[in-house]
C-alpha positions as CSV (number, residue, x, y, z in Angstrom):
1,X,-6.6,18.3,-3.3
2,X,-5.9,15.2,-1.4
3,X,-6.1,14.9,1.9
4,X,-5.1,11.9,4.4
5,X,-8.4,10.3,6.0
6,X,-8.3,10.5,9.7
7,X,-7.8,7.5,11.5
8,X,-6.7,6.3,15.1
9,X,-3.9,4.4,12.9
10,X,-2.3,7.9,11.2
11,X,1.2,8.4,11.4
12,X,2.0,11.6,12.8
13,X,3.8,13.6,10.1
14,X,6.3,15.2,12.4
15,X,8.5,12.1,12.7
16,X,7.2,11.7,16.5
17,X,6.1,8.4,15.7
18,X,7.0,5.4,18.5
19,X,7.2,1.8,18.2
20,X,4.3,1.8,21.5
21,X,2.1,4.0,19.5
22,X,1.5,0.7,17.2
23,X,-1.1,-1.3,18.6
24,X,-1.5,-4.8,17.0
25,X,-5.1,-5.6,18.1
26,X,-7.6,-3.1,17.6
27,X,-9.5,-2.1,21.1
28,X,-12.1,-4.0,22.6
29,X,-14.6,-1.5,21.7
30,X,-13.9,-1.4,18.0
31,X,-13.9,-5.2,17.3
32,X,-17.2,-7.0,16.1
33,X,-17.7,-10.2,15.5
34,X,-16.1,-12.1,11.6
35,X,-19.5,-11.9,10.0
36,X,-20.3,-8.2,10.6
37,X,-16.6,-7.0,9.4
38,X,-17.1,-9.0,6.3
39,X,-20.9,-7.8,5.5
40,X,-19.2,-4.1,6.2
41,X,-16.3,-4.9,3.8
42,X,-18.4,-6.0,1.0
43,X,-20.4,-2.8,1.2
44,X,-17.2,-0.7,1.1
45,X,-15.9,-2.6,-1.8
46,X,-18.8,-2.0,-3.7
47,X,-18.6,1.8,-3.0
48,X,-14.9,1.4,-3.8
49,X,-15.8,-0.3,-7.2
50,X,-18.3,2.9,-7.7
51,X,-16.0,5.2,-7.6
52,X,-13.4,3.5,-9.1
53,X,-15.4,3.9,-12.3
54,X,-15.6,7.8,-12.1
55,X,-11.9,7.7,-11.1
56,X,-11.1,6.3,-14.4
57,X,-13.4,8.3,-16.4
58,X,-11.8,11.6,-14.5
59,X,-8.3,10.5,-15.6
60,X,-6.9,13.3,-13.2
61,X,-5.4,10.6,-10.6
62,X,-3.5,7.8,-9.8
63,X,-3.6,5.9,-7.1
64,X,-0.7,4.2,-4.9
65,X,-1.1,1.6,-2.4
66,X,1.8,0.7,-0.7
67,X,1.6,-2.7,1.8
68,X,4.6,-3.6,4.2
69,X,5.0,-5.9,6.5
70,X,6.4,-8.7,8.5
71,X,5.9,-12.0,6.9
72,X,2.3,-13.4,7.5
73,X,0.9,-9.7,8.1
74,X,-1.8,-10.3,5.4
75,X,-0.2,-8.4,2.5
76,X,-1.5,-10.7,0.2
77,X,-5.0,-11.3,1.8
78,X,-5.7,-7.9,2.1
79,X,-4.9,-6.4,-1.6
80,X,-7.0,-9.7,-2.7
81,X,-10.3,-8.8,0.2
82,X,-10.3,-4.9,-1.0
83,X,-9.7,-5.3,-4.3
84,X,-11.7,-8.3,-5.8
85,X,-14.7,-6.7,-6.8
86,X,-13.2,-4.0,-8.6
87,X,-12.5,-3.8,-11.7
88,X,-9.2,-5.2,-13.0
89,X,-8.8,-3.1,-16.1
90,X,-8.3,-0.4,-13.5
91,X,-6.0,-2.2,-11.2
92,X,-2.2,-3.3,-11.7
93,X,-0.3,-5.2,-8.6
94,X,3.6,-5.6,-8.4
95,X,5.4,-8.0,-5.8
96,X,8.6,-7.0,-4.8
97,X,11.4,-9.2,-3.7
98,X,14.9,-10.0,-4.3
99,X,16.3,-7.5,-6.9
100,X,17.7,-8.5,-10.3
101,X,21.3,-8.0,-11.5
102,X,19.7,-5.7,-13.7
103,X,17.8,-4.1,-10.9
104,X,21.0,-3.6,-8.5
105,X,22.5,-2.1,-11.8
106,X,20.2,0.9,-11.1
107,X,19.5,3.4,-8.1
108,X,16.9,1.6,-5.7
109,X,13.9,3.0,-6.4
110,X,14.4,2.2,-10.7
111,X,12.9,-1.0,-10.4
112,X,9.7,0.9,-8.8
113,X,9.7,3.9,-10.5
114,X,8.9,1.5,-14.1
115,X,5.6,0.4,-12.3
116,X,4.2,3.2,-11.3
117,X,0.6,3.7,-11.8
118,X,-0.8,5.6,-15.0
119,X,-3.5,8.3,-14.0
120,X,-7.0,6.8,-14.1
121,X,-5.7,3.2,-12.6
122,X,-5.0,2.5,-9.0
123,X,-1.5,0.8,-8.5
124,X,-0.5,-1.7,-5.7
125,X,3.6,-2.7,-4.8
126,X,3.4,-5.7,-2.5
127,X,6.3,-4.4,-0.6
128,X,8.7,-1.7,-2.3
129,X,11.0,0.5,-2.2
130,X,10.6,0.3,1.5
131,X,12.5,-2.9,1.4
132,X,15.8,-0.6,0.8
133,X,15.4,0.7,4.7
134,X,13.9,-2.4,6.5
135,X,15.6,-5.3,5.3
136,X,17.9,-4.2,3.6
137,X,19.0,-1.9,7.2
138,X,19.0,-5.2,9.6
139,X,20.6,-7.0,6.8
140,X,23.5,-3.7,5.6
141,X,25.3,-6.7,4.2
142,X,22.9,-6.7,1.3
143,X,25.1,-3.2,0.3
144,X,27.6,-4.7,-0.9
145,X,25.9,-6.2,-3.8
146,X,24.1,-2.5,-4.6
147,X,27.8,-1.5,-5.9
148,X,27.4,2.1,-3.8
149,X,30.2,4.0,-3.0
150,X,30.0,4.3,0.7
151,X,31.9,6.7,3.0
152,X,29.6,6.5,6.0
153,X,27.2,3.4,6.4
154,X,25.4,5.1,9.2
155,X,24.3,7.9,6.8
156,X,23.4,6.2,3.8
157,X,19.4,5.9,6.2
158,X,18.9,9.2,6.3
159,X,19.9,10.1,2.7
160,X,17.2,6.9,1.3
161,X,14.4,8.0,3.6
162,X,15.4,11.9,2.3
163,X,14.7,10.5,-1.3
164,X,11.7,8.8,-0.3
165,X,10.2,11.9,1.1
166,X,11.0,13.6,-2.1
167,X,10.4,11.0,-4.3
168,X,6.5,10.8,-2.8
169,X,6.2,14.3,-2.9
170,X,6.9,14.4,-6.3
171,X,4.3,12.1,-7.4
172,X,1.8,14.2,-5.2
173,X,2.6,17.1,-6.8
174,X,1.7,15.4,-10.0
175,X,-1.9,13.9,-9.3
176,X,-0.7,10.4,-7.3
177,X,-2.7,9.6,-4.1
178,X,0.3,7.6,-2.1
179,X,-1.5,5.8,0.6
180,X,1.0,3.4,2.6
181,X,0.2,0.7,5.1
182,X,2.0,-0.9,7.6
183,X,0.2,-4.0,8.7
184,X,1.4,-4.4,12.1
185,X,1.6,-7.7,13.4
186,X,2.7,-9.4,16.5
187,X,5.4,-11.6,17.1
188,X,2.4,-14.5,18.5
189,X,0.5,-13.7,16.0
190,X,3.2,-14.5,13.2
191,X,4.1,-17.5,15.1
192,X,-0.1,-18.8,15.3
193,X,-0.1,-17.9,11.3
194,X,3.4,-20.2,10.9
195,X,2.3,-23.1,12.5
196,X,-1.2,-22.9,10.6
197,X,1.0,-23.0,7.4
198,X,2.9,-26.0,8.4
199,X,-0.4,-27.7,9.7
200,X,-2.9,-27.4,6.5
201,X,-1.2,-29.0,3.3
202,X,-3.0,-26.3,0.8
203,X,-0.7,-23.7,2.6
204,X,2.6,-25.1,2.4
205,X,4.0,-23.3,-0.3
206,X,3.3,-19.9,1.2
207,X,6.0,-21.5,4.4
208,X,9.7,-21.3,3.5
209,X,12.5,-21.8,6.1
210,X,14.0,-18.4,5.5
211,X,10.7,-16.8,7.2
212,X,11.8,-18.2,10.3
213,X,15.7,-16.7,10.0
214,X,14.2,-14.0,9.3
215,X,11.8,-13.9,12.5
216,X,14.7,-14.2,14.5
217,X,15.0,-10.5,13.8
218,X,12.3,-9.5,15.3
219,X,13.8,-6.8,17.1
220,X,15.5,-5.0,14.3
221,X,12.8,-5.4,12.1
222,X,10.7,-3.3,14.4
223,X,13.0,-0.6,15.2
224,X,13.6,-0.5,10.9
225,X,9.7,0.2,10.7
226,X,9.5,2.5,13.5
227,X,12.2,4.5,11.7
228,X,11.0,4.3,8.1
229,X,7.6,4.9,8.9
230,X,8.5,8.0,11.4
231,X,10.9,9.4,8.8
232,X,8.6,9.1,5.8
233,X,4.8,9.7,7.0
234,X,4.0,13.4,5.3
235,X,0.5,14.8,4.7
236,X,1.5,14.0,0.7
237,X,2.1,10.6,1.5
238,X,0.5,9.6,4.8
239,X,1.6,5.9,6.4
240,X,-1.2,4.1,8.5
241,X,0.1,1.2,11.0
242,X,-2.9,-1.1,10.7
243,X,-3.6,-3.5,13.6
244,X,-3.1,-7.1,11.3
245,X,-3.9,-9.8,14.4
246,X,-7.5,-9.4,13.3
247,X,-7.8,-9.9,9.8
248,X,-11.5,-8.8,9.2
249,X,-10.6,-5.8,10.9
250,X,-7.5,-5.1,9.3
251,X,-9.3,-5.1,6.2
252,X,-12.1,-3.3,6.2
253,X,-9.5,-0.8,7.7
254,X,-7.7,-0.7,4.8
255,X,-10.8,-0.5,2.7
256,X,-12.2,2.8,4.6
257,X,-9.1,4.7,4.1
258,X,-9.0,4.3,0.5
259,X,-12.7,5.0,0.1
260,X,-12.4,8.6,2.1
261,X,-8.9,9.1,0.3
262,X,-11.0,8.8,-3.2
263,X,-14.3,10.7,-2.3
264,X,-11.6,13.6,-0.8
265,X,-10.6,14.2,-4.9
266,X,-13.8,15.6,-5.7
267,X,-14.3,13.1,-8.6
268,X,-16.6,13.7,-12.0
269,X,-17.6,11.7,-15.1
270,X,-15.9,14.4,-18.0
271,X,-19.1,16.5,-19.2
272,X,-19.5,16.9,-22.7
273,X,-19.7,20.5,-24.2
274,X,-22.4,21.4,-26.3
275,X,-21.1,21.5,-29.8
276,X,-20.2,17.7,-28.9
277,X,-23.9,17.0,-27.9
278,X,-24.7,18.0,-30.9
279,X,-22.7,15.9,-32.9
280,X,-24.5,13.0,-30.4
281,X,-27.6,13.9,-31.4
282,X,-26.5,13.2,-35.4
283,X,-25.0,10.0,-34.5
284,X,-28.7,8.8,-32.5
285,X,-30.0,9.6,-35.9
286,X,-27.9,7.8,-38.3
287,X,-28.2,4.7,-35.8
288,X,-32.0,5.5,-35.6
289,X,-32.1,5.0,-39.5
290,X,-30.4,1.8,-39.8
């Protein structure tokens, strides 16, 4: 049975949670210098690729890794530094953005639900349905495209974070590790990563004028996490608010808590009964006679 990693970045699943509980620099103790957060990542990812393999071969899992954050958190960064050296064949990544007039056709979490990870395979949404009480909350006239019949817009919050809740329990009950991760980032952090954008050519296209409208609601945006992640944070589905000024760090968080959250399963290779042995023991000899 799963069961959430500690960490110093857990949060509480009694809906205590508070925005100054969310620290967006690790302490002074727990920070090392680039080069030994990167020798330390490496090793985890190679225990991560390890037991990727036997997670596969156990077929009894999946695996759902859920990223928010601000813009410039290190969403992207930090699926491609934990996940590059496993293997792809048992990965699948899905950015979320604007929905579709197809999508908005549909109850918010469809467009989700249809990439959802297959046991054996770890998935990844690059944002989510989470976007349906953070963005969608400090913008509410986004609704009005959803075509919802709305009594009360100060209830419709509670009655998506209720669904989340029993959507994530759901897919515990059924085998899916949910691991979601809130990289927390400052508002001069954001602003450093902005200008870095504007200042190196190669990383223009990741700047778009909309990211600073958007950081002009700072504010909201912070007290939509403190309430999603408060609301939603369950020992099924457990959200951790990551520190994300410190990238190395950051990552090699992120790393750890998926490594303890797979070695909790109590994975196996599938044995082989005996009558089946047997039958490899007559296949060694017709291959032995070729």
């Amino acid at each position: 049975m799963f069961k959430a990693p500690d960490s110093p970045y857990l949060v509480p699943f009694d809906g205590s949670f508070q925005l100054s509980q969310a620290n967006t620099c690790p302490d002074d103790n727990l920070i090392e210098d680039k080069k030994a957060l990167k020798k330390k990542l490496k090793r985890c990812v190679q225990q991560l690729d390890e037991l990727q393999r036997i997670f596969y071969a156990h077929d009894k899992h999946s695996i759902l890794l859920v990223f928010q954050g601000m813009d410039a958190a290190g969403k992207d960064g930090t699926i491609r530094a934990v996940l590059k050296g496993i293997n792809p064949a048992g990965c699948q990544v899905f950015s979320f953005k604007q929905p579709s007039a197809k999508e908005l056709d549909h109850d918010f979490m469809w467009r989700t639900n249809r990439s959802l990870p297959e046991r054996g395979r770890i998935g990844v949404f690059n944002r989510s349905y989470y976007e349906e009480v953070l963005v969608v909350k400090v913008h509410p006239e986004y609704l009005s495209s959803q075509k919802l019949i709305i009594e009360n817009h100060n209830t419709i919050w509670d009655g998506r974070y209720q669904s989340i809740r029993e959507q994530e329990e759901h897919l515990a009950r059924n085998g899916t590790v949910v691991l979601k991760f809130w990289l927390n980032v400052s508002k001069e952090e954001q602003r450093n990563r902005f200008l870095s954008r504007l200042d190196e050519p190669e990383k223009h296209w990741k700047f778009s004028s909309s990211d600073i409208k958007e950081r002009g609601h700072w504010d909201e945006y912070m007290q939509a996490f403190e309430a999603a992640v408060s609301e939603t944070s369950r020992s099924w589905a457990p959200w951790y608010a990551i520190p994300a000024d410190n990238k190395p760090f950051m990552r090699l968080c992120v790393a750890e808590i998926i490594k303890q959250s797979m070695r909790s399963l109590d994975l196996h290779y599938p044995k082989v009964d005996d009558k089946e042995r047997n039958r490899f023991d007559e296949m060694r000899a017709i291959l032995e006679l070729e």
